[in-house]
C-alpha positions, 0 to 999 in steps of 0.5 A: 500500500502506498499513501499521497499526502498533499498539505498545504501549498504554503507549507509542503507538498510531500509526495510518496510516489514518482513526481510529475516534471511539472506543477499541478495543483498549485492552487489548492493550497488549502487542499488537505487530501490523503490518497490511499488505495492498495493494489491488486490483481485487475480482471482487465486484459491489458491494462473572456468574459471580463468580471462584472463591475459590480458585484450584483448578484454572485455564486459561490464558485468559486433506437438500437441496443446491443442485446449481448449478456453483460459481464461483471466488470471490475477495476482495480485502481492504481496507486496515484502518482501525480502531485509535484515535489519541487517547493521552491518553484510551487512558492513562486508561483503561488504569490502570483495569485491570491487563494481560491476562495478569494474570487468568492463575495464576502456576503456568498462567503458567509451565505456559503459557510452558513449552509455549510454548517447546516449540511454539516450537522446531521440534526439540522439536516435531519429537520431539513429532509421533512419539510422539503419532502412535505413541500414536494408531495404537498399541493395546500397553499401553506406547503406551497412556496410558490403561493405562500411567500412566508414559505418561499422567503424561508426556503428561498433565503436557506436553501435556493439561493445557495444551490440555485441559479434564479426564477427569471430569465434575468436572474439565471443570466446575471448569474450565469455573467458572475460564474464566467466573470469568475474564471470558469469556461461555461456553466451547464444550466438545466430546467428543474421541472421533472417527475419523480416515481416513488418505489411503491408507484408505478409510471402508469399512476402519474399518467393518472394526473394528466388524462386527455391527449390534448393535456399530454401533448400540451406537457410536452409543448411546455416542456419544450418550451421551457427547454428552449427558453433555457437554451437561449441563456446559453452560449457557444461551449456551455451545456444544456442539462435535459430531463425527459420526465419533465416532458409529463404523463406520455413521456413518462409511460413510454419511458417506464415500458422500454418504448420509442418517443412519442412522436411529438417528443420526438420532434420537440427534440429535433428543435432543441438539437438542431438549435443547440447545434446552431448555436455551438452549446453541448447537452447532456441527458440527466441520469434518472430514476432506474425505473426509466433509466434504460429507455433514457439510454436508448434514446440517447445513444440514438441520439448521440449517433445523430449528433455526435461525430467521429471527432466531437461529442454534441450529446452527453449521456449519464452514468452513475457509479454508485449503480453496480451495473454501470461499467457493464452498461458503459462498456457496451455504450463504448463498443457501439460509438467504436462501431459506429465511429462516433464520439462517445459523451459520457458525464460521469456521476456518483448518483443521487437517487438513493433516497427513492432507488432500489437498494440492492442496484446500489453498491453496498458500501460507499468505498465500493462506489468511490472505487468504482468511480476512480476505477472508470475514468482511470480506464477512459482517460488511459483508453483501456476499458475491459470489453472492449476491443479498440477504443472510440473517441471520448470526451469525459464530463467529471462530474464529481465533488468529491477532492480525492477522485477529481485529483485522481483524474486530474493527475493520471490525465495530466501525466498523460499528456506529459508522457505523450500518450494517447487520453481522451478529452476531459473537463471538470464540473460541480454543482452550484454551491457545492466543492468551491474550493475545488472549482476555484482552485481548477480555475487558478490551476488552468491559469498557473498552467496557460490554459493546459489544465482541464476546463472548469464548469459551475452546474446551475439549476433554474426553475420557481421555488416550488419546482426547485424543491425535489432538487433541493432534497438531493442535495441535501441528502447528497451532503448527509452522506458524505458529511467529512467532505462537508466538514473539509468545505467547512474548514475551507470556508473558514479559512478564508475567512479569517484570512479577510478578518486578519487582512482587514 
């Protein structure tokens, strides 16, 4: 077993394995990561936007399957190697730049380490959890924020603003300016409408709710038109997120009983891709429930062979490591793009549907996800996937807020590129109010780097308060599951903090 230990970069960076000729990471110099992994014998075969002027409103940022049987796939992730050694050189350059929390307000500064010291504390959290749940399952004007503003104040000023973009067009684009002004390459913005099914439900009792064809069809016209509005406050790069239950009842039955589109979903994405591809912005599809989650996949690999080219990925899928099946059902995704000759978009994901997931598709422990997370970029970014013969053209969204697994990927894409072997593209992203200092830190690594490093991205979501709330709920329970990440954010924050209060 071998252990990497990064400390702060004014003091040391110690590294226990074989450096890397360059700096990386410089920027976290508040990072405090211990790496450990053992290991062990693989299954596999071979292994500008100018800042605003003002401070306004800122965030806290910083149909064709392959019917072969799956096989169990396993990873056994390597030991990293990758942070550097030389202090002299890491000191000088980080007098250049300020810490990475610096970038953030002081008044989003105290808004974040507020809310951080709720998901911090399993009580505050577990009086949270009940009453976003009976705001969600609750229709009566009192349990309704966007009716009851008493409500809404209460759940705008503790939670949405912290995690949200805005209700309005206006908010969502003084908000997305702030996030680029910041130093980040784009944002990922997505519509927060959706349907949930819970795991004593089925598809067919939602479409209960809405009963005429006219009704149906008019779901889906709403959604798209919500999705298009969305669009139109992004730009060239950006990424639309998409959900295909927010399109209502029909969507959501074909989706539960493995069937194509209806054919007005049909059409309605056509409209949306033919206008994201004019104006040069990405999407991806949300991962959803399981109950779902294979249709999802159908759609979108059709989709990708429409849209994606053998050089370059329009349309990104979902995958959700904390889902035992994953590497089997990305392993088949990978020999369909090899086949086919186009790019493959996967957004990689820990999850966040374990509230309402069956447990048993679910790893049992959360090392064993963790392990399987690193396990799978580890493989993309080296080209080498167990399963598959060749390798198609990747381009890897790591979406994760987890430290360790980000600076895994980072470094073993990094060394890569130093040593001149072939990797895939790859860009990193985190959600709105969630690993700032991770995301401010990836914005100064790029610039101490001259533009090597990956690109960093802030997800937003936008929607009324009400319409908000089910995505509030998994962030919420997103932090009560890892609360030693929030405690880091904690220190962090802190930090910072007193770094303004001794600066004056």
């Amino acid at each position: 077993m071998k252990r990497l230990e990064v400390r702060s970069l004014r003091s040391c960076v110690s590294v226990r394995a074989r450096p890397v000729t360059s700096p990386s990471w410089t920027s976290l110099q508040r990072w405090h990561v211990s790496i450990s992994s053992t290991t062990t014998k693989s299954t596999l075969q071979s292994p500008q936007i100018t800042p605003p002027a003002s401070s306004r409103r800122h965030v806290p940022v910083c149909s064709t399957t392959t019917k072969s049987p799956p096989q169990k796939i396993s990873f056994a992730v390597p030991v990293q190697q990758g942070f550097p050694s030389h202090q002299q050189d890491i000191d000088a350059e980080f007098k250049k730049y300020p810490p990475p929390l610096s970038i953030i307000p002081t008044t989003t500064l105290l808004r974040s380490l507020l809310m951080t010291y709720v998901l911090s504390s399993p009580h505050l959290v577990n009086l949270s959890l009940p009453l976003l749940a009976a705001i969600y399952h609750k229709d009566a004007f009192l349990l309704n924020p966007d009716r009851n503003p008493v409500l809404r104040f209460v759940v705008r000023k503790l939670f949405y603003d912290h995690f949200c973009a805005g209700e309005n067009e206006w908010e969502v684009r003084e908000t997305i300016v702030d996030v680029k002004g910041m130093g980040f390459h784009g944002v990922i913005l997505g519509y927060a409408k959706e349907t949930i099914v819970g795991q004593s439900t089925t598809a067919s009792s939602e479409s209960t709710k809405i009963k005429t064809t006219s009704a149906s069809e008019q779901a889906i016209l709403d959604w798209k038109e919500g999705t298009l509005r969305t669009l139109s406050m992004l730009g060239r790069g950006d990424f639309l997120a998409v959900k295909f239950t927010g399109a209502g009842p029909d969507v959501t039955e074909a989706l539960a009983h493995n069937q194509p589109p209806p054919a007005l979903m049909s059409s309605s994405l056509s409209e949306i891709l033919a206008q994201a591809r004019k104006q040069n912005t990405r999407v991806w599809i949300d991962a959803e429930q399981q109950i779902f989650q294979p249709t999802i996949d159908a759609w979108t690999l059709d989709l990708m062979k429409s849209y994606n080219t053998a050089s370059d990925a329009m349309v990104y899928n979902t995958y959700q490591a904390y889902l035992k099946f994953t590497p089997e059902v990305l392993a088949r995704h990978l020999r369909v793009a090899q086949g086919e000759g186009w790019t493959l978009g996967v957004k990689l994901v820990r999850g966040a549907y374990i509230a309402v997931e069956r447990r048993d598709l679910i790893h049992d422990k959360i090392e064993d996800t963790h392990r399987a997370y690193d396990g799978i970029v580890d493989r993309l970014v080296k080209r080498e996937f167990p399963g598959v013969e060749g390798f198609p053209n990747v381009q890897l969204m790591l979406a994760s807020h987890n430290a360790n697994s980000v600076a895994r990927g980072y470094n073993t894409w990094k060394i890569r590129l130093e040593q001149n072997l072939p990797t895939i593209k790859m860009e990193i992203g985190q959600l709105q109010g969630m690993a700032d200092e991770i995301s401010c830190g990836l914005v100064q690594e790029r610039l101490l780097g001259k533009g090597v490093g990956p690109r960093a991205f802030k997800c937003l979501c936008w929607g009324s308060v009400q319409e908000c709330v089910n995505f509030l709920m998994r962030r919420v329970v997103e932090n009560r599951g890892c609360l030693g990440r929030t405690e880091m954010w904690m220190s962090g924050l802190k930090g910072e903090l007193w770094r303004r209060v001794k600066r004056g």
